[in-house]
MARBA-3410 file (N, C-alpha, C, O; in Angstrom, 1 decimal):
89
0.8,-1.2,0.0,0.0,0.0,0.0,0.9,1.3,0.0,0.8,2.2,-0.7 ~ 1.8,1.0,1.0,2.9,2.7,0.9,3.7,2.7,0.0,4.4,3.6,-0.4 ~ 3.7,1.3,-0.6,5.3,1.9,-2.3,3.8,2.6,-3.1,4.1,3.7,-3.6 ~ 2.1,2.1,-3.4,1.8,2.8,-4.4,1.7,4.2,-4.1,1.9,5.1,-4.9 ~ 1.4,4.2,-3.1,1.2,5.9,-2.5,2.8,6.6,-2.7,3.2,7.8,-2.6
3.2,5.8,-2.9,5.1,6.3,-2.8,4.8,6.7,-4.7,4.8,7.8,-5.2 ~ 4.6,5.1,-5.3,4.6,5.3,-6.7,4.1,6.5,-7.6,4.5,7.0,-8.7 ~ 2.9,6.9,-6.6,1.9,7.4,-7.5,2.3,9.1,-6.8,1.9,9.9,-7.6 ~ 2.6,9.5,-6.0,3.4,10.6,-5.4,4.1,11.1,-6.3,3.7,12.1,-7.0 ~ 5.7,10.0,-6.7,6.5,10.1,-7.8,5.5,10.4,-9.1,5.2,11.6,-9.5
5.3,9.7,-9.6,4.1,10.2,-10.8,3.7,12.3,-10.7,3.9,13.2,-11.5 ~ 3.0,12.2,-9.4,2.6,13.2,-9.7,3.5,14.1,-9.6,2.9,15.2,-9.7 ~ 4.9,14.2,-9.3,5.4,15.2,-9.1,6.4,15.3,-10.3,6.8,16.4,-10.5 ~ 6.7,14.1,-11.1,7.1,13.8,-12.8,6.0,15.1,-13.2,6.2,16.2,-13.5 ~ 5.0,14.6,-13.1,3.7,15.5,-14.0,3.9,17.0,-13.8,3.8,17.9,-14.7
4.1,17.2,-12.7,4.3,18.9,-12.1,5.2,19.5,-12.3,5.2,20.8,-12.3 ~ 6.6,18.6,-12.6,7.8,19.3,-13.1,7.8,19.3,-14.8,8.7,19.8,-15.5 ~ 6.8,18.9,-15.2,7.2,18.8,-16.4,5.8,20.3,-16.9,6.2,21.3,-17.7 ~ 4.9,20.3,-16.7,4.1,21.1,-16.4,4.5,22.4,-16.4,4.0,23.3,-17.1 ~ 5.7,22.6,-15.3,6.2,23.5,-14.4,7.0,24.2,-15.8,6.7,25.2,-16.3
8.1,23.3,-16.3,8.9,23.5,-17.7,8.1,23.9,-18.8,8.5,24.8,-19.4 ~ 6.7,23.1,-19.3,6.0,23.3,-19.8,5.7,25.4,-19.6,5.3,26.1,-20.6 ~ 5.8,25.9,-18.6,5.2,27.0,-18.6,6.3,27.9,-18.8,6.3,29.0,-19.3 ~ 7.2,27.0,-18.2,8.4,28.8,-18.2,9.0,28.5,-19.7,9.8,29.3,-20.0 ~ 8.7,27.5,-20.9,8.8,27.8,-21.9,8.3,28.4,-22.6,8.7,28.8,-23.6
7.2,28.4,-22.0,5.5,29.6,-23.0,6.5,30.9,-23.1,6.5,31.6,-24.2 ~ 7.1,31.0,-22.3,7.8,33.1,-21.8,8.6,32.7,-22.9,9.4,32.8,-21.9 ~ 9.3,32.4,-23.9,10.1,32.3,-25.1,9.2,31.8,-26.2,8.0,31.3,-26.2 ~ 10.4,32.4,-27.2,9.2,32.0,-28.7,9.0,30.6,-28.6,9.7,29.9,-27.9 ~ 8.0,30.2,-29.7,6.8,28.8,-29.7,8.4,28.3,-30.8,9.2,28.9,-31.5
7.9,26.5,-30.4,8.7,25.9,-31.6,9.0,26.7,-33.1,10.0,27.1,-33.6 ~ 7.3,26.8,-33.4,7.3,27.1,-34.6,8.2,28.5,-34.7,9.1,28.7,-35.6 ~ 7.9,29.0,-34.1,9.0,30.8,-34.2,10.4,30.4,-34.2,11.2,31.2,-34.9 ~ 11.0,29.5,-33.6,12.3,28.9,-33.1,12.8,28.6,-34.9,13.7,29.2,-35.6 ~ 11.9,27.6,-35.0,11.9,26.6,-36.3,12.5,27.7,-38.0,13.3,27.5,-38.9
11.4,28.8,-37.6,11.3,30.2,-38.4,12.4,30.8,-38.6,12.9,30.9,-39.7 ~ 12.9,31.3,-37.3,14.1,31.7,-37.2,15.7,31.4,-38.0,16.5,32.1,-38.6 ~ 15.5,29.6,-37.5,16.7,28.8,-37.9,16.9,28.8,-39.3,17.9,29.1,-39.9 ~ 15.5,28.4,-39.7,15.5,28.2,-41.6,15.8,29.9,-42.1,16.1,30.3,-43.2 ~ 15.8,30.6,-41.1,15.7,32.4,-41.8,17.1,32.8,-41.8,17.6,33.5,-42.7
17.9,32.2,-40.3,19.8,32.4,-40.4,20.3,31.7,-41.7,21.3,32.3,-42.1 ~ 20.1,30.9,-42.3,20.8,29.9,-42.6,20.0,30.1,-44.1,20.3,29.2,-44.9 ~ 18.8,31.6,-44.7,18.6,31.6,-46.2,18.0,30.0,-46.7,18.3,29.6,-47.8 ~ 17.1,29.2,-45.7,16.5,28.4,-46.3,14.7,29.0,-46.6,14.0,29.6,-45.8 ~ 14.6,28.8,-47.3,12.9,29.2,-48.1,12.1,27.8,-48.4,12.3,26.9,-49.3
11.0,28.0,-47.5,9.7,27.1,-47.6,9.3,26.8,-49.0,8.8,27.6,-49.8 ~ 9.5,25.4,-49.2,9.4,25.6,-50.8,7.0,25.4,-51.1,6.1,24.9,-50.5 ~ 7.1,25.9,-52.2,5.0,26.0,-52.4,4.8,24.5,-51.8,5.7,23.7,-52.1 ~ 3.8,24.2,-51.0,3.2,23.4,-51.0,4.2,22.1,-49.9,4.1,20.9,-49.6 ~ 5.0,23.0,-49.7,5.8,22.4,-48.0,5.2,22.5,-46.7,4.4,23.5,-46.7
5.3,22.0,-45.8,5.1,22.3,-44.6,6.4,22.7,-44.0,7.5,22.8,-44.5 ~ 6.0,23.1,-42.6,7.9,23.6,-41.9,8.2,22.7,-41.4,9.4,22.7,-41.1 ~ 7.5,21.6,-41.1,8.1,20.3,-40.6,9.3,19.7,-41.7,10.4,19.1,-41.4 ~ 8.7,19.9,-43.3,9.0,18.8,-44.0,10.4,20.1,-44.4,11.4,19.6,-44.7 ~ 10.3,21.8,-44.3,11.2,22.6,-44.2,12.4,22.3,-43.8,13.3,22.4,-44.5
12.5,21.9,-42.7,13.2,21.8,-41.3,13.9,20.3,-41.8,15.1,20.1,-41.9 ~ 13.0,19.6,-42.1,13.4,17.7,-42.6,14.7,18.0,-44.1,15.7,17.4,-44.6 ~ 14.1,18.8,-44.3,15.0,18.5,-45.9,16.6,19.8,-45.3,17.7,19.5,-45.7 ~ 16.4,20.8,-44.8,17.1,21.2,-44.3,18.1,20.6,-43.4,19.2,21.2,-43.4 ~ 18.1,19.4,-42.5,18.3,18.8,-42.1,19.3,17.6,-43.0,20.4,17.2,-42.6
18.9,17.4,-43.7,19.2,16.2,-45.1,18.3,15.2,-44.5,18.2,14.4,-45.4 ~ 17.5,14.7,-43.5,16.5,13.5,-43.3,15.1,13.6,-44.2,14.8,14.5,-45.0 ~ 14.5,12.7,-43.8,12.9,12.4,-44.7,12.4,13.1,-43.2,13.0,13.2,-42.1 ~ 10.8,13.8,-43.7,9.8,14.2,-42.4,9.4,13.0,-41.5,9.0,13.2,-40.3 ~ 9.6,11.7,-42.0,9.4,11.0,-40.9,10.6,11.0,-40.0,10.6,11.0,-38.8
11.8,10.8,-40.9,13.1,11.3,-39.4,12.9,11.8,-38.4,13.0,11.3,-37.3 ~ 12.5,12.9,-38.5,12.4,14.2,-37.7,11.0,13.9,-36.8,11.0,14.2,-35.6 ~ 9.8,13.2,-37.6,9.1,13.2,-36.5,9.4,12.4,-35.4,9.2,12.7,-34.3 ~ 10.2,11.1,-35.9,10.5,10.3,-34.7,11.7,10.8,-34.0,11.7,10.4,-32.8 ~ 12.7,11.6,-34.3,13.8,12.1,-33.7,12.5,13.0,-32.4,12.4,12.7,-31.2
11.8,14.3,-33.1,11.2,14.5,-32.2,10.4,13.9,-31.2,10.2,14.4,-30.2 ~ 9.8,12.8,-31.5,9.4,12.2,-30.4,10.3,11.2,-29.4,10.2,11.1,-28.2 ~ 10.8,10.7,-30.0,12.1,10.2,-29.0,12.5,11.7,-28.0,12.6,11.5,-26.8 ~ 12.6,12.7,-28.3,13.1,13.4,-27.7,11.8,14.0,-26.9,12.1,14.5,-25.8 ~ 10.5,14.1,-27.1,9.6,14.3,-26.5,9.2,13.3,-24.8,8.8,13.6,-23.6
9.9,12.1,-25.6,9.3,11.1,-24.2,10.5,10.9,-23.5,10.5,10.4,-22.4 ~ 11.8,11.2,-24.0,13.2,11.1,-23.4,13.0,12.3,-21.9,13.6,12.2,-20.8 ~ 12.2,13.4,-22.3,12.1,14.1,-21.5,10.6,14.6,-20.4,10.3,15.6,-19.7 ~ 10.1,13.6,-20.7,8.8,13.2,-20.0,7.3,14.3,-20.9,6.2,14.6,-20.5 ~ 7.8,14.6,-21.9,6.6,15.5,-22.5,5.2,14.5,-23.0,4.1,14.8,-23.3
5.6,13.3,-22.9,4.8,12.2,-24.0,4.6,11.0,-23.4,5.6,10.3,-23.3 ~ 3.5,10.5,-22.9,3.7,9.1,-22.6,3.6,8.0,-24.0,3.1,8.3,-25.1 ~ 4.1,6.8,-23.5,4.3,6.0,-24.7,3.2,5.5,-25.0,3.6,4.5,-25.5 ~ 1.8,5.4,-25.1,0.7,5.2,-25.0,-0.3,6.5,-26.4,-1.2,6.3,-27.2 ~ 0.6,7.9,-26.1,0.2,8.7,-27.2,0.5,8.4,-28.7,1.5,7.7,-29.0
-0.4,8.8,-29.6,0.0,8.5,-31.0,0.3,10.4,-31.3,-0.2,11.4,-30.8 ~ 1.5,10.2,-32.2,1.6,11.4,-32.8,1.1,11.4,-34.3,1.0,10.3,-34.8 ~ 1.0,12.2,-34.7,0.2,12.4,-36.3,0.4,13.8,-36.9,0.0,14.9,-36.5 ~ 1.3,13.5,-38.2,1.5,14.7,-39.1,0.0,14.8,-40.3,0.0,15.7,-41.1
END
């Protein structure tokens, strides 16, 4: 009974630090501005009928699915995602 109450403690305070990160990142520009920026140093241009995902992917040299799984690896590496969510471009 006291490891779940231990377990589930841990849980919630995973949830609250991540929460917590989640907010003091709102006070800085959004991915997408980030994303904007980088392709804007570096004279890369959204080609018609691109998205910035697939921007970012060919800038890169990978395919858009690289990148989505690079980013989600790195989403649940840092507690943003449980393994249970589907992501979807």
């Amino acid at each position: 009974m006291r490891q779940k109450v231990y377990k589930e403690l841990a849980e919630m305070e995973r949830i609250d630090a991540a929460a917590l990160q989640a907010r003091a990142s709102r006070n800085g520009p959004s991915g997408v501005e980030l994303f904007r920026q980088l392709l804007d140093s570096y004279a890369i241009a959204q080609l018609p009928g691109e998205s910035l995902a697939e921007t970012v992917a060919r800038a890169a040299g990978i395919s858009a699915r690289e990148l989505k799984d690079l980013l989600w690896e790195r989403a649940q590496a840092i507690g943003l995602c449980s393994s249970g969510m589907a992501l979807s471009y």
